[in-house]
C-alpha positions in Angstrom: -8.4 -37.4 -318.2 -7.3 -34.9 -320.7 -8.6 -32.3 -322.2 -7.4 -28.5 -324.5 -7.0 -25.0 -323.3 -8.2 -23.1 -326.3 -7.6 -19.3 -326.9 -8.2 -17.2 -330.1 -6.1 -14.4 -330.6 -7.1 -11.2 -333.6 -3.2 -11.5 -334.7 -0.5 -14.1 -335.0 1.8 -12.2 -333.5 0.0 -12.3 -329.9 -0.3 -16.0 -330.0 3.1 -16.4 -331.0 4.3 -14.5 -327.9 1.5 -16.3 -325.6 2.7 -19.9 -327.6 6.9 -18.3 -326.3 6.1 -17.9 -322.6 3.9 -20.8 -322.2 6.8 -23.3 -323.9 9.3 -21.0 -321.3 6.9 -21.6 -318.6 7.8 -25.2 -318.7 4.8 -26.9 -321.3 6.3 -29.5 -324.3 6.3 -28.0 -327.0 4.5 -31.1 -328.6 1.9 -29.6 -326.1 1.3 -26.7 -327.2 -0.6 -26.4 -330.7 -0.4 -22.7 -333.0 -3.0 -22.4 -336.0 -3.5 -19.6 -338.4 -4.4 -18.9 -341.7 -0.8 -19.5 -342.9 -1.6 -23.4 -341.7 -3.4 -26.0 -342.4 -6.2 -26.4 -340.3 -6.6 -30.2 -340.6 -5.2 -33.1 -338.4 -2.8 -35.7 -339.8 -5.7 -37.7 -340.5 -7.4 -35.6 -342.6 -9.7 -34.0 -339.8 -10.7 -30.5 -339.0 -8.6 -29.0 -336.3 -11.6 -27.9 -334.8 -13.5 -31.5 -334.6 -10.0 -32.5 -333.0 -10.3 -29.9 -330.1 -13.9 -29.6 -329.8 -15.3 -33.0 -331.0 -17.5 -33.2 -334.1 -20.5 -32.7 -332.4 -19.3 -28.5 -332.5 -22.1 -26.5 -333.5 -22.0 -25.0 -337.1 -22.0 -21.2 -336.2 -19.3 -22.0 -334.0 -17.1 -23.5 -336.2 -17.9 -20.6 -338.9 -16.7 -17.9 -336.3 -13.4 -20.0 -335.5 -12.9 -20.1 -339.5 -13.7 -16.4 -339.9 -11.2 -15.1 -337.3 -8.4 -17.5 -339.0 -9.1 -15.7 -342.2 -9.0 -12.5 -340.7 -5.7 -12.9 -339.9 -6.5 -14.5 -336.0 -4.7 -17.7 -334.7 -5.8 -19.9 -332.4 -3.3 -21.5 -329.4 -4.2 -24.4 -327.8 -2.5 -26.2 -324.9 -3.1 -30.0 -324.3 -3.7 -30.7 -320.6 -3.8 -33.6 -318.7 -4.2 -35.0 -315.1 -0.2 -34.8 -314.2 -0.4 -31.4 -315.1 -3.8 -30.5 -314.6 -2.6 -28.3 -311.3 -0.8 -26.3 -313.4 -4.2 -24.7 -315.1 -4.6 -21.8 -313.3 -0.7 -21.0 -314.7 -1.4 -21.5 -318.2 -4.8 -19.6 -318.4 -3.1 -16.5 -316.8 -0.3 -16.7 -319.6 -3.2 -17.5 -322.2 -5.3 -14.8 -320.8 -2.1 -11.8 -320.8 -2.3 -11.5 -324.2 -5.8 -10.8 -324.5 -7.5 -13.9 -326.0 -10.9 -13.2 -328.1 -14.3 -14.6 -326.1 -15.7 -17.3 -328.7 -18.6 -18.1 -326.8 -20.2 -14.6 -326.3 -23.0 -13.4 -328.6 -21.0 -10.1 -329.4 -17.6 -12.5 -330.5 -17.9 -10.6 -333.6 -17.7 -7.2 -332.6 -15.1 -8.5 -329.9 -12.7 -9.2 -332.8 -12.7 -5.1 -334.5 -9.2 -3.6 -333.0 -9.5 -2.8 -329.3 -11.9 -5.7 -328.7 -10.7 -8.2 -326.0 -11.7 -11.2 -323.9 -11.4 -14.3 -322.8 -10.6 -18.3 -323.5 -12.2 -21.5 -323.5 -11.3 -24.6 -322.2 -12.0 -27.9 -324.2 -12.3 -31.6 -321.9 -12.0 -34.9 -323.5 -14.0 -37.7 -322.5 -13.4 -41.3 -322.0 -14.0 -41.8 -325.8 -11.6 -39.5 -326.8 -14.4 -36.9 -328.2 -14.6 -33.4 -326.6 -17.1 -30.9 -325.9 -16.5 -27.0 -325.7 -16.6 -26.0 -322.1 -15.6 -23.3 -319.8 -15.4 -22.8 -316.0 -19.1 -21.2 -315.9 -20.4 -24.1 -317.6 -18.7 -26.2 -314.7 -19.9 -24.3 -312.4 -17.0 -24.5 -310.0 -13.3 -23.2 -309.8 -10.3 -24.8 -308.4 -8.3 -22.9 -306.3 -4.9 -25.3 -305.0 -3.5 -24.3 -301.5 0.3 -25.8 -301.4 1.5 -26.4 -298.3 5.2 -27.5 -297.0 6.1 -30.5 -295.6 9.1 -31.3 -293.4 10.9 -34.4 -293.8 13.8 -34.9 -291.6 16.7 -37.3 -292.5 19.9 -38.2 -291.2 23.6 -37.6 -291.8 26.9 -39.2 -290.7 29.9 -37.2 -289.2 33.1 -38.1 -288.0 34.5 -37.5 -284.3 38.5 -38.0 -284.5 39.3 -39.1 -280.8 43.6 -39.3 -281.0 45.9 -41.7 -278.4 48.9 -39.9 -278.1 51.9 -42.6 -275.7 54.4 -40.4 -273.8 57.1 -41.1 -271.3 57.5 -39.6 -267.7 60.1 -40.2 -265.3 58.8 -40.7 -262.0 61.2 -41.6 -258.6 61.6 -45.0 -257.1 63.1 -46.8 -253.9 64.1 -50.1 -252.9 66.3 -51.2 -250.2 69.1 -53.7 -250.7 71.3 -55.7 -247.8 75.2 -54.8 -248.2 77.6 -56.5 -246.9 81.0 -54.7 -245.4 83.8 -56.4 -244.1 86.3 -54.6 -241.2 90.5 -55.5 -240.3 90.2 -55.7 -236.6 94.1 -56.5 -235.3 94.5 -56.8 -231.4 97.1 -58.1 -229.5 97.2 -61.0 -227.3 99.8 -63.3 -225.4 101.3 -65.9 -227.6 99.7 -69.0 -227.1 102.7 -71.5 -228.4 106.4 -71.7 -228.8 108.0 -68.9 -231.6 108.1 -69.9 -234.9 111.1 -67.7 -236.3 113.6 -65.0 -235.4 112.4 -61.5 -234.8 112.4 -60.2 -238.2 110.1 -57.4 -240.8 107.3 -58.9 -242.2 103.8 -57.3 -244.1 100.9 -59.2 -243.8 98.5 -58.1 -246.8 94.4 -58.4 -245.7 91.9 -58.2 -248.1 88.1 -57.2 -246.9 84.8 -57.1 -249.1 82.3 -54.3 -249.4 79.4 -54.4 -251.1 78.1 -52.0 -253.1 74.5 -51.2 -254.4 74.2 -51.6 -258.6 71.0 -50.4 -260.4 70.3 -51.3 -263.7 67.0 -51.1 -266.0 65.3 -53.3 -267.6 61.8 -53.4 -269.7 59.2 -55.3 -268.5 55.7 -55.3 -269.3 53.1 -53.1 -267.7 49.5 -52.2 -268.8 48.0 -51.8 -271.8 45.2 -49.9 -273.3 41.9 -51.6 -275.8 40.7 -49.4 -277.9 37.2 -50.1 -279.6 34.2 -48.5 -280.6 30.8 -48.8 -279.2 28.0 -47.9 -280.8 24.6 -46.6 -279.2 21.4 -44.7 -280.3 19.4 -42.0 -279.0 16.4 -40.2 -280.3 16.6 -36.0 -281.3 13.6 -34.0 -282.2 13.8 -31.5 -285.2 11.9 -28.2 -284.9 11.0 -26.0 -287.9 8.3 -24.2 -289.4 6.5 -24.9 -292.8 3.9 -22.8 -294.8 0.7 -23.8 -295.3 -1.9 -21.8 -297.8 -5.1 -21.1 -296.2 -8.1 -19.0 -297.7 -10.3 -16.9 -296.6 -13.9 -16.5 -298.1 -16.1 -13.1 -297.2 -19.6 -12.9 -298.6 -20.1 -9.7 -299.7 -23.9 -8.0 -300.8 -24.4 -6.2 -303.9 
């Protein structure tokens, strides 16, 4: 579904501002159409520019009064939408519609081209075949109003937790008993036993006794020892934000 927003302007130079801020506004350019009486206003096939907006079923008059505001020095804007960016209508009739676009459809569309005259546009929808009709909203008969609202959408990120094993040394006391040997010269007298051995004489008699002595020395045997590995677990966490949502209010008023 596709169809042309169509707006007729008394001077170039407003539809060349209107053709500016609609091309800003985010429209191709291949979009967007500008006619005047310094252009052709045929088709690459030959065709009027107005059977290729309006289909060739465009009544007569109408297509007189388009012709006579392009020779008056008018120029007509049109802006090719379709159902990607049909949501984007409302926009594009409000930049259409700034620059004070001529009302083709009224009865005084004459008068409403003499300086100071203003109005509004028209909206062209193509068909299945490809023809078009001239339309407008009050021929439709309804208006649609969009109401955006937010949605939140919660993923997931990964972060890093550095947990460091840091090995020190300590000195801490120990005890352990060891048996010691000692050995003690005990000399006492007593009455000889046998006959004497030699003349009375000096002698020195060397004895020898063993002590023994506690040693300590260190060596490195193996102890404990740590596993390090990671475990992995998951758990559920709930999110909470707000989003905006457009609602509308309709009041009936009596006139």
């Amino acid at each position: 579904m596709q169809g042309h927003v169509v707006a007729v302007y008394k001077s170039r130079g407003e539809a060349e501002q209107a053709y500016s801020e609609i091309v800003s506004a985010g429209v191709p350019a291949e979009r967007v159409r500008l006619n005047s009486k310094d252009r052709a206003h045929t088709t690459a096939d030959g065709g009027s520019i107005w059977d290729w907006l309006f289909g060739s079923g465009m009544p007569e008059d109408d297509r007189r009064s388009y012709d006579e505001r392009m020779a008056g020095g008018g120029a007509v804007l049109s802006v090719l939408v379709d159902s990607p960016s049909i949501a984007r209508l409302d926009e594009i009739e409000i930049i259409l519609d700034k620059y004070h676009p001529l009302e083709m459809n009224d009865a005084d569309a004459r008068a409403a081209a003499a300086p100071g005259g203003s109005g509004t546009m028209s909206r062209s929808n193509a068909d299945a075949s490809g023809a078009a009709a001239p339309t407008n909203r009050a021929a439709q008969g309804e208006q649609v109003i969009p109401l955006p609202e937010e949605e939140l959408k919660v993923g997931k990120r990964a972060t890093e937790r550095v947990q460091r094993i840091r090995t020190y040394v300590v000195e801490e006391p120990v005890q352990k008993n060891v048996r010691l040997r000692d050995e003690r010269t005990v000399v006492e007298k007593r009455p000889a036993t046998g006959s004497p051995q030699a003349m009375p004489g000096e002698r020195e008699v060397e004895v020898r006794e063993v002590h023994e002595e506690p040693v300590a020395q260190k060596t490195v045997k193996a102890g404990e020892e740590l596993v390090v590995r990671k475990e992995a677990t998951e758990h559920i966490d709930r999110v909470s934000d707000t989003v905006k949502k457009t609602k509308a209010d309709v009041n009936t008023q009596k006139r």
